[in-house]
C-alpha positions as CSV (number, residue, x, y, z in Angstrom):
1,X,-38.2,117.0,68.9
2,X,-40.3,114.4,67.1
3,X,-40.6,115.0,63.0
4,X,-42.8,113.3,60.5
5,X,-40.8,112.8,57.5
6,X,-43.0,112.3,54.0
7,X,-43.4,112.4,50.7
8,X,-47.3,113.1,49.7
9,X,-49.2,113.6,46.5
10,X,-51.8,116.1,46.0
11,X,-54.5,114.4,48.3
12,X,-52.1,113.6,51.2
13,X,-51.7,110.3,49.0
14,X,-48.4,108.2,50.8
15,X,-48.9,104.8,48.7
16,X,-50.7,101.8,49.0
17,X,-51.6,100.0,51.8
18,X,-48.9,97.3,51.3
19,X,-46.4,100.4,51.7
20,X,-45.3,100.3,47.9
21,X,-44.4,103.8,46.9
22,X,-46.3,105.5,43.9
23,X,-43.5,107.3,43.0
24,X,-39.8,107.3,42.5
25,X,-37.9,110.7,42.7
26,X,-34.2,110.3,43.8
27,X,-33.4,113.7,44.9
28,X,-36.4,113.4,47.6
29,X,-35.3,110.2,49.1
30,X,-31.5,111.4,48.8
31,X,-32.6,114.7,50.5
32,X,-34.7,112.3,53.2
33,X,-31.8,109.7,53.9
34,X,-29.5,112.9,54.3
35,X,-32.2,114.2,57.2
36,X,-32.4,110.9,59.3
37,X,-29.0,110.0,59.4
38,X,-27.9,109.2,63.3
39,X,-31.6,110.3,64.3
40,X,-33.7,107.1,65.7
41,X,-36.8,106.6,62.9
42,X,-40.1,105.1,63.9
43,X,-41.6,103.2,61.1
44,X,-44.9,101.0,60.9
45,X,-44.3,97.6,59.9
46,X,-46.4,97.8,56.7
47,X,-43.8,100.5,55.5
48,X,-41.2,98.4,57.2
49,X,-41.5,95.3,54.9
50,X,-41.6,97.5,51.7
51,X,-37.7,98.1,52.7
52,X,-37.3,94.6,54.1
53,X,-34.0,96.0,56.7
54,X,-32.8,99.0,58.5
55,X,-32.1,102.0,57.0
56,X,-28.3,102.1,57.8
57,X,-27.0,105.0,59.9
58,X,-30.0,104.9,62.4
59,X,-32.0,103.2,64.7
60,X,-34.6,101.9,63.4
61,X,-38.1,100.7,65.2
62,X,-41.0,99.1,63.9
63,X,-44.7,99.3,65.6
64,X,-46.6,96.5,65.0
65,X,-49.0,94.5,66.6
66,X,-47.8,90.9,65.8
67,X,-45.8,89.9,68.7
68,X,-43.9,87.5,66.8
69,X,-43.0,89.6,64.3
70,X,-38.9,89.4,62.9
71,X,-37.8,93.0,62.7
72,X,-34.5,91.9,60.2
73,X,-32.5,93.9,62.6
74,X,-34.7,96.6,63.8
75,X,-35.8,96.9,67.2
76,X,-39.6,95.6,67.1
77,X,-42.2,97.3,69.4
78,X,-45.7,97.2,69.5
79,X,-47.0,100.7,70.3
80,X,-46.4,104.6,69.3
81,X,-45.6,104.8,72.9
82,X,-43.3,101.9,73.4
83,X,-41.4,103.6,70.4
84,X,-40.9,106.7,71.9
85,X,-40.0,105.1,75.5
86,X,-37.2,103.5,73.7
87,X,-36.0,106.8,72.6
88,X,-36.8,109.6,75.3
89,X,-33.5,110.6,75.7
90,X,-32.8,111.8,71.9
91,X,-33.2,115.2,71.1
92,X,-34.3,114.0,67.3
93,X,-36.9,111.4,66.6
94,X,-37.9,110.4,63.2
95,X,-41.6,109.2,62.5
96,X,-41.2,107.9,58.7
97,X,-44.8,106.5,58.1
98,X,-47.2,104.8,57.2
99,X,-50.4,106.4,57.7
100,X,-52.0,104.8,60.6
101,X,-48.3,105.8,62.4
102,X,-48.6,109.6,61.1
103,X,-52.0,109.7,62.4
104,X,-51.3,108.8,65.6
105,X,-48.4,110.9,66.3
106,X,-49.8,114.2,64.6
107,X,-51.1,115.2,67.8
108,X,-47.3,115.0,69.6
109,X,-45.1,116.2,66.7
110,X,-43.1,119.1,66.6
111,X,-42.5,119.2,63.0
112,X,-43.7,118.2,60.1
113,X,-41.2,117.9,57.0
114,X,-43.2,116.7,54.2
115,X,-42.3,116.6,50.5
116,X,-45.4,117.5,48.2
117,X,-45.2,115.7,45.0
118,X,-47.5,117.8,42.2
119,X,-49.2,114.6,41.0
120,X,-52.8,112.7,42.1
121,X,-52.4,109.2,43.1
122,X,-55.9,107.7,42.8
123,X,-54.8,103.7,43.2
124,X,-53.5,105.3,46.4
125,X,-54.9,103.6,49.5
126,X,-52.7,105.0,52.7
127,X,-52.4,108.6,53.1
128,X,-51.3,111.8,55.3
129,X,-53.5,113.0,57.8
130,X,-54.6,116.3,56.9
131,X,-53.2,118.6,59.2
132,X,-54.3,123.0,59.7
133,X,-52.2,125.9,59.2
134,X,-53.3,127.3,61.7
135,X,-51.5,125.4,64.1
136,X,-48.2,125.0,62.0
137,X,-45.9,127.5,60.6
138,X,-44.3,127.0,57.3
139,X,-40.7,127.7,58.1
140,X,-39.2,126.6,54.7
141,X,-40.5,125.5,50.8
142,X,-38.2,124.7,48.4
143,X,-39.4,123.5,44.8
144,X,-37.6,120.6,42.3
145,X,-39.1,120.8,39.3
146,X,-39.6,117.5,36.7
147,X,-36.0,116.6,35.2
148,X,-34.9,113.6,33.8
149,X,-35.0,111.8,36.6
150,X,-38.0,113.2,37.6
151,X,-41.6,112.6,36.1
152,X,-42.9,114.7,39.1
153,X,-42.0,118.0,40.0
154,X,-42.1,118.2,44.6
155,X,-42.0,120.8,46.8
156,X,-40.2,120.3,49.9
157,X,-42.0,122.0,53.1
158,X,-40.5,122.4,56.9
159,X,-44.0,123.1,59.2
160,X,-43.1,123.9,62.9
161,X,-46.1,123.7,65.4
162,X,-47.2,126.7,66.3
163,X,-47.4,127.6,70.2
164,X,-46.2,124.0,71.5
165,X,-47.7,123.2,74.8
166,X,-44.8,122.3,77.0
167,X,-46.9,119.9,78.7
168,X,-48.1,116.8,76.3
């Protein structure tokens, strides 16, 4: 099963370009760490420098298209596809962003587990591909609202792909 794991504003806002976050809401990322654990995460390098080393627990890769690129640790590959090669025998694949990554593996993912944060993000520059509801189910939504450690209040969704064609 291959799962895109965000955290999106409003307008499918991720963060900037450079991968910095435009947000920082604890429970989220705790809730997000909690999910990938022992699951392999795919993760473009833009996003990849941002956290500058492997999320611990997992395997981590990082698409990129500089072949001499240092991964800190993290397997480095240099396509979507190479990625997933590298990982065809796990039940669970994690694809953790950015943008140009989510966009490409929209078409191939099972499900999408996305956390939508009630705010707009205009210096935003990366973003989530818009995706319809007609072909995903919402299986699960579960709201946090704003708390003290919280300026924005999220909603965390489970989409499922509706009628999966066995053969992509």
């Amino acid at each position: 099963m291959i799962i895109l794991a965000a955290a999106a504003g409003k307008n499918n806002e991720l963060g900037r370009e450079s991968g910095v976050p435009l947000w920082n809401l604890p429970d989220e990322y705790a809730r997000f760490r909690k999910s990938i654990i022992g699951h392999p995460i795919i993760i473009g390098r833009k996003s990849y420098d941002v956290i500058r080393e492997p999320l611990k627990g997992s395997l981590n890769i990082v698409i990129t298209h500089n072949k001499d690129y240092n991964g800190n640790g993290a397997l480095v590959v240099h396509s979507l596809e190479e990625a997933l090669e590298k990982v065809k025998a796990e039940k669970i694949i994690y694809i953790i962003g950015g943008g140009y990554i989510f966009e490409m593996a929209l078409p191939i993912a099972d499900r999408i587990e996305i956390s939508r944060i009630d705010a707009s993000f205009p210096e935003a520059t990366a973003f989530f591909p818009a995706f319809s509801t007609n072909e995903w189910t919402l299986l699960s939504s579960s709201k946090h609202d704003i708390d003290s450690r919280h300026k924005y209040a999220f909603t965390y969704e489970v989409w499922e792909r509706k009628n999966r064609n066995l053969s992509i």
